[in-house]
C-alpha positions in Angstrom: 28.8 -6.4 -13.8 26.9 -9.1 -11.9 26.8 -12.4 -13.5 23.0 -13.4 -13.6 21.8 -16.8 -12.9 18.5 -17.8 -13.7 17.4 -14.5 -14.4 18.0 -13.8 -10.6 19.9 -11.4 -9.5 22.1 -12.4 -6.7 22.3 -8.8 -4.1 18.6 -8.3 -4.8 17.4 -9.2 -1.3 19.7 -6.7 0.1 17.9 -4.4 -1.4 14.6 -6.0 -0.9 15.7 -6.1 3.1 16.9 -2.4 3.4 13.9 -1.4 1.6 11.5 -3.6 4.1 13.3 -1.7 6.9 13.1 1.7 5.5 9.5 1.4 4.4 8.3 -0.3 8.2 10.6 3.1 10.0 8.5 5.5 7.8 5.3 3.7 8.6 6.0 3.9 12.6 6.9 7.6 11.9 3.7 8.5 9.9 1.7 6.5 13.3 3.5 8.5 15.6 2.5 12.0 14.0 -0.7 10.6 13.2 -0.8 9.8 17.4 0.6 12.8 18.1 -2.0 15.3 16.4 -4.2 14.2 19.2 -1.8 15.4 21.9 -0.8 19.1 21.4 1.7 19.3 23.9 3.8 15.8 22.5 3.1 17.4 18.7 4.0 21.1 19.9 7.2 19.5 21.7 8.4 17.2 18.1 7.2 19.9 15.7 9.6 22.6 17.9 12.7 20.1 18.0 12.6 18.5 14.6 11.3 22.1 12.7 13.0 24.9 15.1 15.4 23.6 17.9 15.7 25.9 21.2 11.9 27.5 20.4 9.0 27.0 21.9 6.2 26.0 19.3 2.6 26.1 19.8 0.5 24.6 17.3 -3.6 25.1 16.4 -6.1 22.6 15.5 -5.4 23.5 12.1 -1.4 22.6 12.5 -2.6 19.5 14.0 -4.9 18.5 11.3 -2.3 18.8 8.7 0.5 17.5 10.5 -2.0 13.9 11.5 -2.9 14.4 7.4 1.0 14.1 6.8 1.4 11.0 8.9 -1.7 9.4 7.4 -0.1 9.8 4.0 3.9 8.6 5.0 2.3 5.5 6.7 -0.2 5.3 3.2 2.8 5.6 1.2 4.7 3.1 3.4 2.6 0.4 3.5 2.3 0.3 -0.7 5.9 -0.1 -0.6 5.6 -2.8 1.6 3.1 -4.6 -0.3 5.5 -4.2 -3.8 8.0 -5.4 -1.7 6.4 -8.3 -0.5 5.1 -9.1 -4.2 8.6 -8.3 -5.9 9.3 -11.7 -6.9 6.4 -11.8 -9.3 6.9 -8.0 -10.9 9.5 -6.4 -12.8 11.8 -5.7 -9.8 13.7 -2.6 -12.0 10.1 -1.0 -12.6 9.3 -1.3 -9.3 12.4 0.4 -8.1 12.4 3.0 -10.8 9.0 3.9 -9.6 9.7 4.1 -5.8 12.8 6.3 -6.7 10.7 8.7 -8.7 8.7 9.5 -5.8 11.1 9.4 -3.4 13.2 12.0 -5.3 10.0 14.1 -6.0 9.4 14.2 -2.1 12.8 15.0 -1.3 12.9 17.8 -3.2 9.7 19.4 -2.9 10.0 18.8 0.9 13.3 20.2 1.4 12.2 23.4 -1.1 9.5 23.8 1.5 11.2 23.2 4.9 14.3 25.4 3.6 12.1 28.3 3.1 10.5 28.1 6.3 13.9 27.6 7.8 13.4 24.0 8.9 17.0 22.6 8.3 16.7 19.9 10.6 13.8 18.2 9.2 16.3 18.6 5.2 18.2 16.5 7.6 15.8 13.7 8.4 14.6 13.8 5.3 17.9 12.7 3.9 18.0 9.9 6.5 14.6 8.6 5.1 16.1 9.2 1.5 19.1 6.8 2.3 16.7 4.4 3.6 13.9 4.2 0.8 15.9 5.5 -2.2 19.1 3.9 -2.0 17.1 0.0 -1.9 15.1 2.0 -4.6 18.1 2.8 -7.1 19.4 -0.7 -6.4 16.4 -3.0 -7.6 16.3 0.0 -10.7 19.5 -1.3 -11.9 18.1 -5.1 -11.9 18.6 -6.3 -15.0 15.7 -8.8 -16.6 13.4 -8.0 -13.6 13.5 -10.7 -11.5 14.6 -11.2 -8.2 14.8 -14.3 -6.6 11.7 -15.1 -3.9 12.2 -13.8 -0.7 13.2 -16.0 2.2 
């Protein structure tokens, strides 16, 4: 166990940092399919390589609606995690992270439920690189005992 000092816990901007970087990579990648539902082609060639390597995809205005939907939300949801991030110092650090972990593990699975049954392994993949980056910071502030984490630098 971690000896606390002054109520602060002493690896909590490690967690604050990899949650930063995590939460700024999923904003860029919500922009970039927000971008992208404006140009089929780029959209058709991502959507085929992330979804179903070695196919050609073609995708509708519907497909592109939804998929510029889906970026508006991951950059949505990215940008709230910045802002706790950037206010941590003044909220309970292990609510915070409790919270953040609960909706990254509801994502996860629901996503993977859904991309598995469409047959979409390589986006299960991604996702878990997204769930490394948001949920492990995530379970670390959690485990915060008291709250508080010292103000960041």
């Amino acid at each position: 166990m971690v000896q606390m000092t002054s109520g602060l816990h002493p690896g909590s901007m490690e967690h604050r940092t990899w949650l930063r970087r995590g939460a700024y990579f999923t904003e860029i990648s919500g922009l970039l399919m927000v971008i992208s539902a404006f140009l089929p082609g780029v959209l058709d060639a991502a959507m085929g390589a992330v979804f179903w390597p070695g196919s050609e995809v073609t995708l509708g205005e519907p497909a592109r609606l939804i998929a510029g939907i889906a970026g508006a939300c991951l950059t949505g949801w990215a940008a709230t995690i910045v802002m706790l991030e950037r206010r941590l110092d003044r909220l309970d650090a292990a609510a915070v992270g409790r919270a953040l972990l609960t909706g990254v593990l509801t994502w996860y699975v629901l996503d993977g439920v859904v991309s598995v049954a469409f047959g979409a392994y390589l986006n299960v993949a991604s996702n878990t690189v997204y769930l490394a980056l948001l949920g492990l910071p995530a379970a670390g502030l959690s485990r915060i005992a008291g709250g508080q984490v010292e103000a960041r630098a």
